[in-house]
C-alpha positions in Angstrom: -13.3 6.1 29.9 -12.2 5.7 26.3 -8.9 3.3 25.6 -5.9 4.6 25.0 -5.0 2.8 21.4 -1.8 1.1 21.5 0.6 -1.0 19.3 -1.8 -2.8 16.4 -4.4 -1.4 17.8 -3.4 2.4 15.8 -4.1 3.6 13.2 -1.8 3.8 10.3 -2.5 7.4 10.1 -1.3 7.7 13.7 1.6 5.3 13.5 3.1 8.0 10.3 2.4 11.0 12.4 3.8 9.5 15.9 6.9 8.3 14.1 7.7 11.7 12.3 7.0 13.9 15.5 9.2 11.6 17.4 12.2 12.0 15.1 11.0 15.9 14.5 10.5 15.5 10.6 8.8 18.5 9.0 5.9 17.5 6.4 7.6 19.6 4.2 10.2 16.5 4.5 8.2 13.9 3.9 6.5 15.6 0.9 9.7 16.0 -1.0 11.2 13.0 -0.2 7.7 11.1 -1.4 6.5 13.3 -3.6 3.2 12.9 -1.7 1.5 16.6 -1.5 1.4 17.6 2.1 -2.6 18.1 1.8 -2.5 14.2 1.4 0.2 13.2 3.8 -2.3 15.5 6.5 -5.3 13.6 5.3 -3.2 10.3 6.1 -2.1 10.9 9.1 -6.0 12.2 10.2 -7.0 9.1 8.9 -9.1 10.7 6.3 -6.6 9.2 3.6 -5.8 5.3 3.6 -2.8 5.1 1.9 -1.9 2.2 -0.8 1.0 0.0 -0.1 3.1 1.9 -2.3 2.7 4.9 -0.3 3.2 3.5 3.1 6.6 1.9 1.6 7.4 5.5 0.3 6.3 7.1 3.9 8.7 4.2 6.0 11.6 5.0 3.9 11.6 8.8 4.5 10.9 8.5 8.0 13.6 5.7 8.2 11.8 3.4 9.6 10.9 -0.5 9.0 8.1 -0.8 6.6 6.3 -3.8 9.0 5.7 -1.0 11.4 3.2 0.6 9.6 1.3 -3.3 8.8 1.3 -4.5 12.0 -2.6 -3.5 12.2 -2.9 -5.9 9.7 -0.7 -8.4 10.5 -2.3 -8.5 13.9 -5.9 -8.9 12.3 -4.7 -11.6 10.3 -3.4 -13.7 13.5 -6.8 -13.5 14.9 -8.0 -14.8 11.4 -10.2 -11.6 10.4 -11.7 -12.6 6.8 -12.7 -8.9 6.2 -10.1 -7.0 4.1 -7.6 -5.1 6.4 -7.6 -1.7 4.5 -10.1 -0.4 1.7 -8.1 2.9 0.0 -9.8 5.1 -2.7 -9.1 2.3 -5.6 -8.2 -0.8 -4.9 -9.2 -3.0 -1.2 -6.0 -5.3 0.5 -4.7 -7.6 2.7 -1.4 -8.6 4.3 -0.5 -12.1 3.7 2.6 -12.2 5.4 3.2 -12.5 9.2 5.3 -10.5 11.2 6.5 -8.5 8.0 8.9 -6.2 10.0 12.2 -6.1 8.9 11.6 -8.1 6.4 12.3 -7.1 3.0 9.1 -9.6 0.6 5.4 -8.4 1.1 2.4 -10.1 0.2 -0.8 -8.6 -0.4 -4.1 -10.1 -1.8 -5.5 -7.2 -3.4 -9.1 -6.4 -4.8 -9.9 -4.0 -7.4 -13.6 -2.9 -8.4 -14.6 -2.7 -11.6 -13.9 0.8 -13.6 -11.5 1.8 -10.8 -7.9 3.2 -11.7 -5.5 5.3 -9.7 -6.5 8.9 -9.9 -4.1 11.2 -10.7 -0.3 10.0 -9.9 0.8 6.5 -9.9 2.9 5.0 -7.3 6.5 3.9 -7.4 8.7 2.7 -4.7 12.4 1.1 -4.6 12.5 -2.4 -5.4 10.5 -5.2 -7.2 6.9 -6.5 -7.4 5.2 -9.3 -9.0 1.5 -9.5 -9.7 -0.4 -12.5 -10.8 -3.9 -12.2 -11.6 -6.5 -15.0 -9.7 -9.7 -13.4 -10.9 -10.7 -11.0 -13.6 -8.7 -8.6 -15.8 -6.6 -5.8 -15.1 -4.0 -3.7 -16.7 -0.8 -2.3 -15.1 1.0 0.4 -16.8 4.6 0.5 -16.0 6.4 3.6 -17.3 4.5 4.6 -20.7 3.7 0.4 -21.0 0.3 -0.9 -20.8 0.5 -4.4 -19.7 -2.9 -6.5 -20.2 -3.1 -9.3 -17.9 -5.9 -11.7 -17.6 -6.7 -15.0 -14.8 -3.4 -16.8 -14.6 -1.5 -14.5 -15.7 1.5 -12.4 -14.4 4.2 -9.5 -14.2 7.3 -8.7 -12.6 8.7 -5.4 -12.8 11.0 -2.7 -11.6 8.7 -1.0 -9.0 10.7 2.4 -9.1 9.0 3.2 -12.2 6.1 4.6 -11.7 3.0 2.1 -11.8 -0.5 2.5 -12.1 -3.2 -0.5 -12.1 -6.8 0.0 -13.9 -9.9 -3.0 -13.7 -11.2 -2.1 -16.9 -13.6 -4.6 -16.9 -17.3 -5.8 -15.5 -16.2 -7.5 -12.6 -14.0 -7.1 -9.4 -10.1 -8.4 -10.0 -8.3 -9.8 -7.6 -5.0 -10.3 -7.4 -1.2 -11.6 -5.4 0.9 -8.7 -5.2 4.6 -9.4 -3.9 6.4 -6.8 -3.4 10.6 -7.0 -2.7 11.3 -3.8 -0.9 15.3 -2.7 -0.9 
């Protein structure tokens, strides 16, 4: 008899669509308070769709709910010391570095980006602040109509309600510390 899946053990997917059924919140909700189209928030919650970080901040917010709840299949992952990343989405691969996250406002996030790989499409912006600092490779994040070009070593800070986009223009993967301060 299959296991019911419980606490970290859900998808993320599952976790969005659990917490907006219990507090009866229409898509048509979430889409306009995310600006995620409802085609994607029903791919996200089928689990077709892993979301970026930006997007699952943008998700917990409009369900009113604390961000950690939706990283706690990470967080739990990274207690039992799993070296594989946590979540892969269409463009970019990351990790949570920080333990029991919930209710905490700073995230931490190791991320890896592929070469030639760029958000498709619309960039992501959520309330609050993130810094990035490069540990490998090149990458540039545009911030607003900005291109910022940042190589090993280097780093950004920036207002992460303007809408952000990140692009590995280069041979080799990037990878990267992104904090993000979440109001």
């Amino acid at each position: 008899m299959p296991r019911k899946k419980t606490g970290a053990n859900v998808p993320v997917g599952q976790r969005i669509k659990t917490a907006r059924l219990q507090k009866n919140i229409l898509m048509e909700r979430v889409a306009n308070d995310t600006g995620i189209s409802i085609e994607n928030l029903k791919n996200i919650e089928s689990g077709e769709l892993i979301p970026p970080v930006g997007t699952l901040l943008q998700i917990a917010k409009a369900l009113e709910i604390d961000s950690g709840f939706l990283f706690r299949e990470q967080e739990e992952q990274l207690k039992e010391r799993v070296r594989a990343y946590d979540k892969r989405t269409q463009n970019y691969a990351y990790t949570t570095l920080i333990q029991d996250a919930a209710n905490k406002h700073l995230k931490a996030f190791k991320v890896d980006v592929d070469p030639h790989q760029d958000h498709q499409g619309v960039g992501y912006c959520h309330e609050g602040e993130e810094f990035v600092y490069v540990l490998k490779g090149n990458i540039e994040i545009t911030v607003g109509d900005h291109i910022n070009r940042l190589s090993e070593g280097e780093s950004l800070h920036f207002n992460s309600a303007v809408r952000h986009m990140v692009k590995n223009p280069g041979e080799e993967k990037t990878e990267l510390l992104v904090v993000i301060y979440c109001l």
